[in-house]
C-alpha positions in Angstrom: 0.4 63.7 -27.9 -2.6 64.7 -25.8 -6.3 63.7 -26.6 -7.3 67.1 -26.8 -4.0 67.9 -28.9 -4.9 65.4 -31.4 -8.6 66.5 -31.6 -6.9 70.1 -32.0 -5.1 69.2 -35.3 -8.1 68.3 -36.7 -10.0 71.5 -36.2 -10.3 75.0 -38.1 -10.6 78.4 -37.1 -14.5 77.8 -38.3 -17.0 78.9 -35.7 -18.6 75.8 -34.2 -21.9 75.4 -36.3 -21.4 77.7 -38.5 -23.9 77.0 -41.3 -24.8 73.8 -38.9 -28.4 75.3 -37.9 -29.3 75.4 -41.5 -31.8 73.2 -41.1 -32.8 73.2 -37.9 -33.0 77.2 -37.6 -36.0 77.3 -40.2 -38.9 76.0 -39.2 -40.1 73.5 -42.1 -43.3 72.5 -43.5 -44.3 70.1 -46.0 -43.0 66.7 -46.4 -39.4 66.2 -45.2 -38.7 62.9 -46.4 -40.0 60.4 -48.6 -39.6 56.3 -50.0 -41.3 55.0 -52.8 -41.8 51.5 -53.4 -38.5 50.9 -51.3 -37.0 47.8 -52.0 -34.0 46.1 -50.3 -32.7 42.7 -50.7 -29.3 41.0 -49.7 -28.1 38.2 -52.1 -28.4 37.6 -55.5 -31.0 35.4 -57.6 -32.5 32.7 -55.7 -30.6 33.1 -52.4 -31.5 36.7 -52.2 -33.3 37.6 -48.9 -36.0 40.1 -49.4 -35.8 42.7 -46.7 -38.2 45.6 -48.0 -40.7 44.5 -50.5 -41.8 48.2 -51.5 -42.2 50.7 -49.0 -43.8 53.7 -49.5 -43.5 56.6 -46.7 -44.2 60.4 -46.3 -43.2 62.2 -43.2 -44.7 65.6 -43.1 -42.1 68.5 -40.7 -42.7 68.2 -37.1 -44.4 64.4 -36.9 -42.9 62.0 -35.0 -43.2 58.7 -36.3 -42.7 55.1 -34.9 -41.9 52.0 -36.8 -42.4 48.9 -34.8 -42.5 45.6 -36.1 -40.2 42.0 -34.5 -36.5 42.0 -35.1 -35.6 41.2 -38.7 -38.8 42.5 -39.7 -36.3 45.8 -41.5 -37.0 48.8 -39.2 -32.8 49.1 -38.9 -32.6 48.5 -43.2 -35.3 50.9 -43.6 -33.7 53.8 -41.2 -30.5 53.2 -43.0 -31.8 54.1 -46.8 -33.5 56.9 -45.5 -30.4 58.4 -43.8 -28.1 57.2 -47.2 -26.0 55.1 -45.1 -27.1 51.6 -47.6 -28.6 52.0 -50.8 -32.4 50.2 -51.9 -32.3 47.6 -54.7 -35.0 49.5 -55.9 -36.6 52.5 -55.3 -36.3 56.5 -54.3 -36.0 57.9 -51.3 -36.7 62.1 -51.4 -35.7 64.3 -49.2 -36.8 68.3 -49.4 -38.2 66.9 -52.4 -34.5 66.1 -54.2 -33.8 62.9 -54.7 -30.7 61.6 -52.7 -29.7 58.8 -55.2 -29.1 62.5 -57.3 -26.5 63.9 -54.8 -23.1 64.3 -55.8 -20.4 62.8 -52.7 -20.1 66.0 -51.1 -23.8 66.3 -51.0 -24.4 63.2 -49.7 -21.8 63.8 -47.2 -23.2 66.9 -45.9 -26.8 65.3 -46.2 -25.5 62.6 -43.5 -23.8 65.3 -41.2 -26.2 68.1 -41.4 -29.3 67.0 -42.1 -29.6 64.1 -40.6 -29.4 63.4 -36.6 -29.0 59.5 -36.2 -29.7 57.4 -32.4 -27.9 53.8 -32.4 -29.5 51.3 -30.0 -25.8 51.0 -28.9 -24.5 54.6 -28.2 -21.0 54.2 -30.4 -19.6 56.5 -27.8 -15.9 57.0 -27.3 -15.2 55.9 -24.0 -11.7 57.9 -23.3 -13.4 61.3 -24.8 -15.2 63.4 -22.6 -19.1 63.4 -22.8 -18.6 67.3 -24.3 -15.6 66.1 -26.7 -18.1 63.0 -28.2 -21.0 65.3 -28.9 -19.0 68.4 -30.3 -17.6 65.4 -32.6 -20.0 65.9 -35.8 -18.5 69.5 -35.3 -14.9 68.5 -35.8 -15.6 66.6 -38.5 -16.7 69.8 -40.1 -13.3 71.2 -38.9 -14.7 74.0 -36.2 -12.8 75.3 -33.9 -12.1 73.1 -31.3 -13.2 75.3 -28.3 -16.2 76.7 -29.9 -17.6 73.6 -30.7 -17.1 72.7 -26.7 -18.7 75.3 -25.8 -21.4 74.3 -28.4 -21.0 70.7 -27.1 -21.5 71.9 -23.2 -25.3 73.9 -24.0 -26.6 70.6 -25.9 -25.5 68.5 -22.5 -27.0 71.4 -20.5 -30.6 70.0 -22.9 -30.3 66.4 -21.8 -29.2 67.1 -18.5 -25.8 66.6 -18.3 -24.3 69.6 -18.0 -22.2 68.5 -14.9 -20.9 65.7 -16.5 -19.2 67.2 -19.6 -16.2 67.1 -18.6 -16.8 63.3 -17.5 -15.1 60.4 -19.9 -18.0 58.5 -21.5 -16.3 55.5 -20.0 -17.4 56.6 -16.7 -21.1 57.4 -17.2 -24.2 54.7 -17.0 -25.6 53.4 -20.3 -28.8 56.1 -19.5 -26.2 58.8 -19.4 -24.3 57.4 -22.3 -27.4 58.0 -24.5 -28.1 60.8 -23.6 -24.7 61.8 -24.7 -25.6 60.2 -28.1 -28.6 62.0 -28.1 -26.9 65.2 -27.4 -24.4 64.1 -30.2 -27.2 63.4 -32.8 -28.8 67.2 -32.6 -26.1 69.5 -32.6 -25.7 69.8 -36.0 -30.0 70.7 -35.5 -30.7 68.6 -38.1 -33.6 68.1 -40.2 -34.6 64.9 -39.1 -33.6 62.6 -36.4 -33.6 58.8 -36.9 -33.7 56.6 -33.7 -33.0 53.0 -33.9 -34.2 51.3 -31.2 -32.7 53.8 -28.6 -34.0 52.1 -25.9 -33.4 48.9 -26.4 -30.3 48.7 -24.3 -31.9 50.6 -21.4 -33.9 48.8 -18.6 -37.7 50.2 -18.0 -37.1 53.4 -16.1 -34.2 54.5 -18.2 -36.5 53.6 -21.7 -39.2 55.4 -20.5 -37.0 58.5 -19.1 -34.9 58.8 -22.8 -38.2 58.3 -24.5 -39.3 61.0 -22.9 -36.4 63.5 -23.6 -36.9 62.5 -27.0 -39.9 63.8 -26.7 -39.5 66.8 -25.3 -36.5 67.7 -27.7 -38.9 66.9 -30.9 -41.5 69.5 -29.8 -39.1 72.2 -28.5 -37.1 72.3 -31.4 -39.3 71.2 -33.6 -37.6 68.2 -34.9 -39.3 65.5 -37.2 -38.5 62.3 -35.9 -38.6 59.0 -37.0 -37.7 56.0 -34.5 -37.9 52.2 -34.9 -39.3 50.2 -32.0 -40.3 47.3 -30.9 -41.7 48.5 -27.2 -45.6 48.9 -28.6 -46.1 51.0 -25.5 -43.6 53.3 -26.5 -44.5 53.3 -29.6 -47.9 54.8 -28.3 -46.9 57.9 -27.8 -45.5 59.1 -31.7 -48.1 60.8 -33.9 -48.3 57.9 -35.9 -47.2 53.8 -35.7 -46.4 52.1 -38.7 -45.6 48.8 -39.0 -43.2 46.6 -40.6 -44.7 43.1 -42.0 -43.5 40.9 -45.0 -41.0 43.7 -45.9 -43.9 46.6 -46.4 -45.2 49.0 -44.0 -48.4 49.5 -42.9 -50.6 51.8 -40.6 -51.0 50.2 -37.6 -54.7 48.6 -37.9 -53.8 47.4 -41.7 -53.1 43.8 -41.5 -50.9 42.8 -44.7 -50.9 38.8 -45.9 -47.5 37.0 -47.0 -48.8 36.6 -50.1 -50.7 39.7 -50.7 -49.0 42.8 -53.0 -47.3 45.5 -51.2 -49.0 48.0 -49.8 -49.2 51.3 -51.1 -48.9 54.9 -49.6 -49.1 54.8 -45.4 -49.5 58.6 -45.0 
């Protein structure tokens, strides 16, 4: 069976983003997404490791926020409550005001597809798809119509600057290229927020610096609200705000917290 065959089977007759723009279309205002006293740990009673220690966040629509803080610290924990893919040991994380702990499995679902774009330090690609056939992928999963959501697929490389490469397997482009694929990948649902996890991380300096900077310029032209977990301070710079990570609670960057101390309270 061909690859594109197989894909086929698993598409509809549904125009590609069809209700995908939902969020992205409208241009929001207000607070997109919220944590209160987050809490995470792995383990249970004395050998529990304390990841989050009560973090308290509020992203307003169109701010683009960076989390820095030493590996371990939790950036990747804390990116992965906010987008439902783990769940706190404590805590409520709001999104449009709605609590996600509330959503039923077909909400949540469509929260994680839809609303949510997510960045992997590692791209996740798959390398004997073509670049056009890995973005259009949160499409098919929707079951669109296979060609439609290429064609949807082709204008979001066209963004990143990869339209001549669509037809490219993602086996045979550089890692820069590879995330910008991913990047491509993450938006075209236009979600409501896109989560980056260290998406430079991988990348040496010119190649950080130049997907840093798409990121950029994707956040203000469609007016994203991003939130991306770093540890390159210099980077890190050039978000609205930087928050850091330190003994599980976050803090605005010229807070200092103590090991001992109580967690913080509200960073906004």
């Amino acid at each position: 069976m061909t690859q594109k065959s197989s894909m086929t089977q698993v598409s509809a007759t549904t125009a590609a983003g069809s209700g995908a723009a939902q969020a992205g279309e409208t241009l929001r205002s207000g607070v997109v997404i919220e944590a209160r006293d987050l809490r995470k740990s792995y383990g249970f009673a004395e050998k529990a490791v304390r990841v989050l220690a009560g973090v308290n966040l509020r992203v307003e629509a169109g701010e683009m926020i960076a989390v820095t803080g030493p590996s371990g610290s939790g950036k990747s924990t804390l990116l992965h409550l906010l987008a439902a893919l783990d769940t706190p040991t404590s805590g409520t994380v709001y999104f449009d005001s709605k609590r996600i702990d509330s959503f039923r499995d077909a909400e949540l679902a469509d929260y994680r597809n839809r609303s949510i774009g997510f960045v992997w330090q590692r791209h996740h690609l798959l390398a004997d798809f073509t670049a056009a056939e890995n973005v259009a992928m949160p499409l098919l999963m929707r079951s669109a119509g296979y060609e439609p959501a290429l064609r949807e697929a082709r204008g979001w490389l066209e963004e990143v600057g990869l339209g001549p490469k669509a037809e490219n397997r993602a086996g045979e482009l550089s890692g820069g290229e590879q995330q910008r694929v991913a990047i491509a990948r993450a938006l075209i649902q236009q979600p409501a927020l896109l989560l980056a996890d260290e998406p430079t991380g991988d990348l040496d300096e010119g190649n950080a610096i130049a997907i840093f900077e798409l990121m950029q310029r994707l956040h203000r032209s469609h007016r994203l609200t991003s939130i991306l977990a770093t540890h390159n301070t210099v980077l890190a710079g050039r978000a609205d705000r930087i928050l850091r990570l330190e003994h599980g609670v976050l803090l605005a960057e010229a807070e200092k917290s103590s090991p001992a101390g109580p967690a913080r309270g509200e960073t906004s």
